[in-house]
C-alpha positions in Angstrom: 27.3 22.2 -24.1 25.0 25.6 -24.0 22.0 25.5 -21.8 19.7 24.5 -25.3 21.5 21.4 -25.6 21.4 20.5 -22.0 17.9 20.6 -21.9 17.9 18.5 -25.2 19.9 15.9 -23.9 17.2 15.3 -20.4 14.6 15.1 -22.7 16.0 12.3 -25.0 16.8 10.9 -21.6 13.2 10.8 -20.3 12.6 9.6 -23.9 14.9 6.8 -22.8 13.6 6.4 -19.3 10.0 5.6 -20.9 11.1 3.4 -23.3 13.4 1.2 -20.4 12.1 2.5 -17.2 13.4 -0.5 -15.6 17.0 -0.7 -16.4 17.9 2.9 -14.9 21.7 2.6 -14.4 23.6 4.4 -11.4 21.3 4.5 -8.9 23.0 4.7 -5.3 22.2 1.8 -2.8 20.2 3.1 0.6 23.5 3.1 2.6 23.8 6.4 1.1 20.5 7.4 2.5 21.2 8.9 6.4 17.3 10.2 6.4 15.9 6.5 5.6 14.6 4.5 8.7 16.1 1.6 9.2 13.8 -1.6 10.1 14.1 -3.4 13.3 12.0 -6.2 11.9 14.7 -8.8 11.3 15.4 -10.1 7.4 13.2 -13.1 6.3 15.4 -15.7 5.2 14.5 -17.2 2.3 12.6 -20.9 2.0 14.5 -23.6 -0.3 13.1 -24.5 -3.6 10.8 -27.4 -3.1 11.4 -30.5 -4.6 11.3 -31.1 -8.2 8.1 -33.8 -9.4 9.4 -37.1 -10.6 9.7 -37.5 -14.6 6.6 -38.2 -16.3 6.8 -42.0 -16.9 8.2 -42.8 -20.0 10.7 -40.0 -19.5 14.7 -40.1 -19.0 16.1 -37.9 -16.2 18.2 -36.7 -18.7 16.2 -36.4 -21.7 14.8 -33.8 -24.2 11.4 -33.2 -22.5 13.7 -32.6 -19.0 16.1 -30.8 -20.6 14.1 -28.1 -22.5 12.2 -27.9 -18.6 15.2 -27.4 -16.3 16.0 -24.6 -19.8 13.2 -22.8 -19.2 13.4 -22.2 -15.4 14.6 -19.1 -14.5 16.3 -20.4 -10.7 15.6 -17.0 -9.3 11.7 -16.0 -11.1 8.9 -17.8 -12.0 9.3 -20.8 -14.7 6.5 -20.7 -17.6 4.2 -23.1 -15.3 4.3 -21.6 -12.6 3.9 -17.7 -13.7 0.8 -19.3 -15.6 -0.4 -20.8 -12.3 0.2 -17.8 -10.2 -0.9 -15.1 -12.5 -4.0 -16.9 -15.0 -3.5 -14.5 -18.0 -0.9 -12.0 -15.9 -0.3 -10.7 -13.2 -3.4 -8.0 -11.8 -2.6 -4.4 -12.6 -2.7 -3.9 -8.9 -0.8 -6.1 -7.0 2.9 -5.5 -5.7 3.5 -8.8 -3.9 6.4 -10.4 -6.2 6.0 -13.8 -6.8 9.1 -16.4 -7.2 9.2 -20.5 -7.3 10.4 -20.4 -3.6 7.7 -18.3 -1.8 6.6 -20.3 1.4 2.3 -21.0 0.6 1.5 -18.0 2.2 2.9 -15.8 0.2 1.5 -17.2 -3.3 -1.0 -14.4 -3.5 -1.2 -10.9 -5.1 -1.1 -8.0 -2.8 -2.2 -4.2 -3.4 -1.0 -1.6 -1.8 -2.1 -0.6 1.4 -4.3 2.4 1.6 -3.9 4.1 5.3 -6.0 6.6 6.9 -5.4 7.5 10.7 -7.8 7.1 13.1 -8.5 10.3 15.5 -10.9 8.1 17.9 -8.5 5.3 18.4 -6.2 5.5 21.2 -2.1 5.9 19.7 -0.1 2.7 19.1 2.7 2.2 21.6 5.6 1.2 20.1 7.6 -0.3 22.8 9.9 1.1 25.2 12.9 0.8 23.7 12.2 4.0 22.0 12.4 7.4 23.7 9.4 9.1 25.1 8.8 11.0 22.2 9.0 8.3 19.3 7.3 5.6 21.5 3.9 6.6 20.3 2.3 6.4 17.3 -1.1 7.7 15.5 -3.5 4.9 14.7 -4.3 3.7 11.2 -6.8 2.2 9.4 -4.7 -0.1 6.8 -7.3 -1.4 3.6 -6.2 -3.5 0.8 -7.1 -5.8 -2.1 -5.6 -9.3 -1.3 -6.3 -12.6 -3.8 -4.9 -15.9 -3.3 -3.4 -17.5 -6.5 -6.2 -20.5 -6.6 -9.2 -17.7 -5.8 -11.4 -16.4 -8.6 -11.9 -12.9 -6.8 -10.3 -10.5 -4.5 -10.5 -9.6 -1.4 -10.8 -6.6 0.5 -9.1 -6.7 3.8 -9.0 -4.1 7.1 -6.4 -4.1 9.1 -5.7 -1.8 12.6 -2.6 -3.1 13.8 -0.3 -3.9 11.3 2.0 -5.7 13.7 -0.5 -8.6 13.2 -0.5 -10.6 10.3 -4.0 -11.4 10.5 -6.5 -8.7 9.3 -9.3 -7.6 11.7 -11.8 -8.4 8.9 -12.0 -9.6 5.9 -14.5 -9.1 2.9 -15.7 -10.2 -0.1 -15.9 -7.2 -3.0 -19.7 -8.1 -2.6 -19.9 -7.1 1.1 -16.9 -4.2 0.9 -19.7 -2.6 -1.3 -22.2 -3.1 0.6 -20.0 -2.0 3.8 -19.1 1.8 1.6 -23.3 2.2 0.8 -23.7 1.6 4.7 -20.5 3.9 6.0 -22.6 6.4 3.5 -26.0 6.3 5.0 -24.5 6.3 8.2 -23.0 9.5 7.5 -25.7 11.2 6.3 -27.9 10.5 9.6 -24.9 11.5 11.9 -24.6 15.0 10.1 -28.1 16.1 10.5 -28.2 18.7 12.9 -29.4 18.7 16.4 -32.6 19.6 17.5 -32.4 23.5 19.5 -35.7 23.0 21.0 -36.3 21.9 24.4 -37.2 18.4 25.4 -40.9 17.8 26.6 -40.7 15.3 29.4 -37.1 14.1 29.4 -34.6 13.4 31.9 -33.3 15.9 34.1 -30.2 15.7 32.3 -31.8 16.0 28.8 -32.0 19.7 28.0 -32.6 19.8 24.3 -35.1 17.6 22.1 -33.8 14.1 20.6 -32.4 13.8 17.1 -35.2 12.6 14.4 -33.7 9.2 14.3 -33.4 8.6 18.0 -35.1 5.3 19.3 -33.6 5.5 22.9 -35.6 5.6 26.2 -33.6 8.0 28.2 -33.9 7.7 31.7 -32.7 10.3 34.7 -30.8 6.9 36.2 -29.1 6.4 33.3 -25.5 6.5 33.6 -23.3 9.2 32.4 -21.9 7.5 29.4 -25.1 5.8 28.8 -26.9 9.4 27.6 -26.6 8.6 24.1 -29.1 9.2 21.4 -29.4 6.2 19.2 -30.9 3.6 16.5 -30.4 0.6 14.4 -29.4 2.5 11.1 -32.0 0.2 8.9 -35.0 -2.2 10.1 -35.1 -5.9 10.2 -30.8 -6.5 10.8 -30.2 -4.7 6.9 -27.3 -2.9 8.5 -25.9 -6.6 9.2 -23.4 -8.2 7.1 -22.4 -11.9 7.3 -18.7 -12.3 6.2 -18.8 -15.7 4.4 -15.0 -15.7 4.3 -14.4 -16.0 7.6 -14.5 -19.0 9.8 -18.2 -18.6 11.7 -18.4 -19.3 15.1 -20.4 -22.2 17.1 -22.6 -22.1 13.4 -23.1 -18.4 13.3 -21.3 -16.2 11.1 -18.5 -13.3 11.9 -20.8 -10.2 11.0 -20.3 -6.7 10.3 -23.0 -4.2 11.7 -23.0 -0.2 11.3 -24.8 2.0 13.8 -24.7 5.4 14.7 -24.6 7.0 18.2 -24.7 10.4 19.6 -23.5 11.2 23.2 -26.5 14.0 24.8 -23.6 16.4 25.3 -20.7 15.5 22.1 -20.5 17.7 19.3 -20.5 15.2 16.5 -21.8 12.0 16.4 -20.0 8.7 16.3 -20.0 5.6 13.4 -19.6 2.1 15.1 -18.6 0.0 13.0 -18.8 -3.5 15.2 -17.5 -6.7 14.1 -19.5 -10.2 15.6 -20.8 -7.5 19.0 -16.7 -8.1 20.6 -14.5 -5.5 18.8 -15.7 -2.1 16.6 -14.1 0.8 14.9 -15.1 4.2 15.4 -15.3 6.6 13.2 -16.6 10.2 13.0 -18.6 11.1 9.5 -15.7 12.6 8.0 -13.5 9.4 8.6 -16.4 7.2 7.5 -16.7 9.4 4.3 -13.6 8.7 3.3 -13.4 4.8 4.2 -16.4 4.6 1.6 -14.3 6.3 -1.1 -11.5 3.7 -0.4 -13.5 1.0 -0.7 -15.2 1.8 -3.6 -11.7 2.8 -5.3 -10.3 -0.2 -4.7 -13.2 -1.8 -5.8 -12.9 -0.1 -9.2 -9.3 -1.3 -9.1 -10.5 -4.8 -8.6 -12.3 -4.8 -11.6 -9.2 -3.6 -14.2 -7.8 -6.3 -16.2 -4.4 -8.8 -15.8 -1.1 -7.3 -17.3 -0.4 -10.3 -19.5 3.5 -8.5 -20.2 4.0 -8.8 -16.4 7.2 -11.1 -16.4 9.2 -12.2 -13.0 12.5 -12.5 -13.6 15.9 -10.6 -13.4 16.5 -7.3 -15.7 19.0 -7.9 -18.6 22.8 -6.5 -17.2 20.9 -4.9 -13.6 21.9 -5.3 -10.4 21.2 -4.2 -6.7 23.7 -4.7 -3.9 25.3 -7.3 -6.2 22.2 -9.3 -6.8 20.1 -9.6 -9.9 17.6 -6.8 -10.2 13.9 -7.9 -10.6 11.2 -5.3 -12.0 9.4 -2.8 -9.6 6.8 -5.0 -8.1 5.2 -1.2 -7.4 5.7 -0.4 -11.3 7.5 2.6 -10.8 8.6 3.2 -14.5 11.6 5.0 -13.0 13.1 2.9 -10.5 16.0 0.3 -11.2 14.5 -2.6 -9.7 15.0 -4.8 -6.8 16.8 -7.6 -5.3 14.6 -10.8 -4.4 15.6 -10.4 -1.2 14.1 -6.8 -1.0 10.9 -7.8 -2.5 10.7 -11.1 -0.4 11.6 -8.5 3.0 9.3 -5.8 1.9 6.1 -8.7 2.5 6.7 -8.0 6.5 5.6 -5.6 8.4 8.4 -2.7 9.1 10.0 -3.9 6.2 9.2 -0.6 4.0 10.4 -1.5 0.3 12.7 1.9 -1.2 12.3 2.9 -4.9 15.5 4.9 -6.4 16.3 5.5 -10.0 18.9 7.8 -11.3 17.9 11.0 -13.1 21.3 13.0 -14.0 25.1 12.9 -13.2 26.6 16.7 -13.5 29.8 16.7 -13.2 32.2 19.0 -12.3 35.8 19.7 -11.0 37.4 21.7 -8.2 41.3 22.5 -8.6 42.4 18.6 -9.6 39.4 16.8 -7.8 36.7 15.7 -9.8 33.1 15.3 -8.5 29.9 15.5 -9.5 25.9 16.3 -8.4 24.1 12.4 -8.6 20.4 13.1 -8.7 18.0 10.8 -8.2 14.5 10.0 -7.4 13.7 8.1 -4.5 10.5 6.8 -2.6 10.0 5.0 0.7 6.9 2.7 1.0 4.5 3.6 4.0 6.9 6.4 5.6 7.5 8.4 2.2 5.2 7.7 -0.5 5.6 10.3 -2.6 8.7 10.3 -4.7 11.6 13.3 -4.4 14.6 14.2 -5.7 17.7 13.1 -4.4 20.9 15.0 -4.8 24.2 13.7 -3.7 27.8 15.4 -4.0 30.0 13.0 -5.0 34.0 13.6 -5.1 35.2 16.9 -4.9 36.0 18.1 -1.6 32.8 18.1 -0.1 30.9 20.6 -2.0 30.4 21.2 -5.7 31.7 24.3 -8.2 29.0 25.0 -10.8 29.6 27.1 -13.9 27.1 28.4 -16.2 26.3 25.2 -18.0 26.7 22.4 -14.9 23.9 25.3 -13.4 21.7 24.5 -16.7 22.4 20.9 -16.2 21.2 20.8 -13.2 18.0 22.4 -13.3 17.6 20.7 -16.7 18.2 17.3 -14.2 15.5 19.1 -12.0 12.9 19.7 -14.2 13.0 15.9 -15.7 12.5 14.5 -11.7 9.7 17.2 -11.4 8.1 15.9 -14.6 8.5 11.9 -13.1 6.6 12.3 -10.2 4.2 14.5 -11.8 3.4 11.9 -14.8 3.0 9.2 -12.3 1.5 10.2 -8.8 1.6 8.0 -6.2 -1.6 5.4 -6.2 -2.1 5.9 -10.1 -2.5 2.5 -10.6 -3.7 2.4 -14.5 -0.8 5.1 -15.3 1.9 2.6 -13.7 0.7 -0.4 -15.8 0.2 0.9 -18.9 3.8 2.7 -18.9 4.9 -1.3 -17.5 
């Protein structure tokens, strides 16, 4: 086949891959995979269907209305009644949860994916010291996401900084994320005005320089080192305050969100508090809470983009992983084969990152008698990888692979179709994903 038709042929095949994204055959398991981290969290095994509800009165176990019921369950997805229930008019555009007849309650709600941003004020995250010295620690993230329960009206918008817990540190309502982002943004603006260079008229010994314009403290020459901090409620009257109505309140008073900004007499930048009910805060330098805003207000724009009515849970026609039926990319990753349930129902804990692989090419090829060929693929890990690369695999031969002329032309022909993948659909593109679903 000359280099003309090669390219030809990838392109009918991306044709293909748009078309059925979903049913990409030959795509290796993550055995093959030496680079992948493996999970310590143990599998979730999976709950038993619940019971089935009595017959309507009136109703034979065996008759037509039962029959045409018990037709129309899917044992693995989501029967008609229950998709209807869990998704209203579909599933959101958004959410990457799965959802199947067996989930435990907990899990009956849509999930986005996490948006992570790492925390240079926090201390690191020991993991444990089962690992050696230099994998035992961690950076610190910020995890955000959009989280709905299937009998809720409205998302929610939850922060999370250890996500070895399954409860998040806070949880909003898209009412109070936005009014979180405008506060993250005014708090910003006052912590990057620039110090004053003039001396200080009557100050503290220790106070060299003149106060900041929105400094309210009294500095006093007793006050303790870490105590020399310039400082101010960011708005009057408690408007820096939030009440988070969807959290339990305490003793009659409700969990509260408040945003302040403080300055340390001899720090280069100052520092965003962000303090939840005056027990636990976040900080954040102005850059950090910069980009916290964005998120929120992303995902905010995300939680106002419609239901995907075409959203269907159950298996792909003729697909399998690992033996199992294959069930579509929760993540909508028009190029990946698919998923077991029990990958998707594994994925939902934490350290259980969910993999994305879908074939691109096979070129083969043969040395002396022994065939082979060059599997290419592209592959994704959830939280440790996001963005998709190419995978390329030897298989057969004796180790390596012989290319002539035209297996060359396949394969960059291969090449240039996996570049074009992840380039059409970058990672976090959430309206691309659902409307190639």
């Amino acid at each position: 086949m000359s280099a003309l038709k090669a390219v030809v042929a990838v392109t009918l095949a991306l044709a293909d891959l748009d078309a059925n994204s979903r049913a990409v055959q030959g795509a290796h398991s993550m055995a093959v995979h030496p680079h992948v981290p493996q999970s310590a969290t143990p599998a979730v095994s999976e709950q038993p269907s619940p019971p089935r509800p009595r017959c309507p009165a009136g109703t034979e176990a065996g008759g037509e209305p039962r029959r045409a019921a018990l037709l129309a369950l899917d044992v693995n997805g989501l029967s008609p009644e229950a998709a209807s229930v869990a998704g209203g008019v579909g599933d959101p555009v958004w959410c990457v949860h799965g959802h199947f007849d067996d989930d435990r309650l907990v899990d009956r709600r849509h999930q986005a994916d996490p948006v992570m941003m790492r925390l240079s004020m926090a201390d690191a995250v020991d993991c444990g010291e089962q690992f050696e010295r230099s994998r035992r620690w961690e950076p610190a993230f910020l995890t955000v996401r959009l989280v709905q329960r299937l009998n809720e009206i409205r998302p929610a918008i939850t922060l999370q900084r250890d996500v070895t817990v399954s409860e998040p540190w806070v949880t909003c309502s898209v009412a109070e994320a936005e009014r979180l982002a405008d506060l993250l943004l005014t708090a910003t603006e006052r912590a990057e005005v620039p110090m004053p260079t003039e001396g200080v008229v009557d100050g503290p010994f220790w106070q060299k320089t003149a106060c900041p314009p929105w400094c309210t403290s009294r500095h006093q020459a007793d006050d303790a080192y870490a105590d020399r901090v310039h400082h101010a409620d960011l708005l009057p009257d408690g408007k820096a305050v939030i009440d988070l109505v969807l959290e339990q309140a305490t003793e009659g008073r409700p969990e509260q969100l408040e945003v302040t900004v403080a300055r340390h007499y001899r720090s280069t930048t100052a520092v965003i508090h962000v303090i939840k009910s005056e027990q636990t805060e976040l900080q954040l330098t102005p850059s950090e809470a910069r980009t916290l805003a964005a998120h929120l207000r992303q995902l905010l724009r995300t939680a106002s983009l419609p239901a995907d009515p075409s959203r269907l849970w159950k298996p792909l026609d003729g697909v399998t992983v690992g033996g199992q039926p294959a069930f579509p990319c929760p993540h909508r990753r028009p190029w990946c084969r698919g998923h077991s349930k029990s990958e998707i129902v594994e994925s939902r804990q934490p350290g259980n990152p969910l993999m994305h692989s879908g074939s691109v090419a096979s070129v083969p090829f043969t040395i002396g008698n022994s065939p082979g060929s060059i599997d290419i693929s592209l592959d994704t890990i959830d939280g440790h990888q996001p963005q998709p690369f190419a995978y390329l695999q030897v298989v057969g031969g004796d180790g390596g692979g012989e290319l002539d002329v035209t297996a060359i032309d396949h394969t960059i022909a291969a090449l240039q179709l996996a570049k074009k993948l992840i380039l059409d659909n970058p990672v976090g593109s959430v309206k691309l994903t659902a409307d190639l679903g």
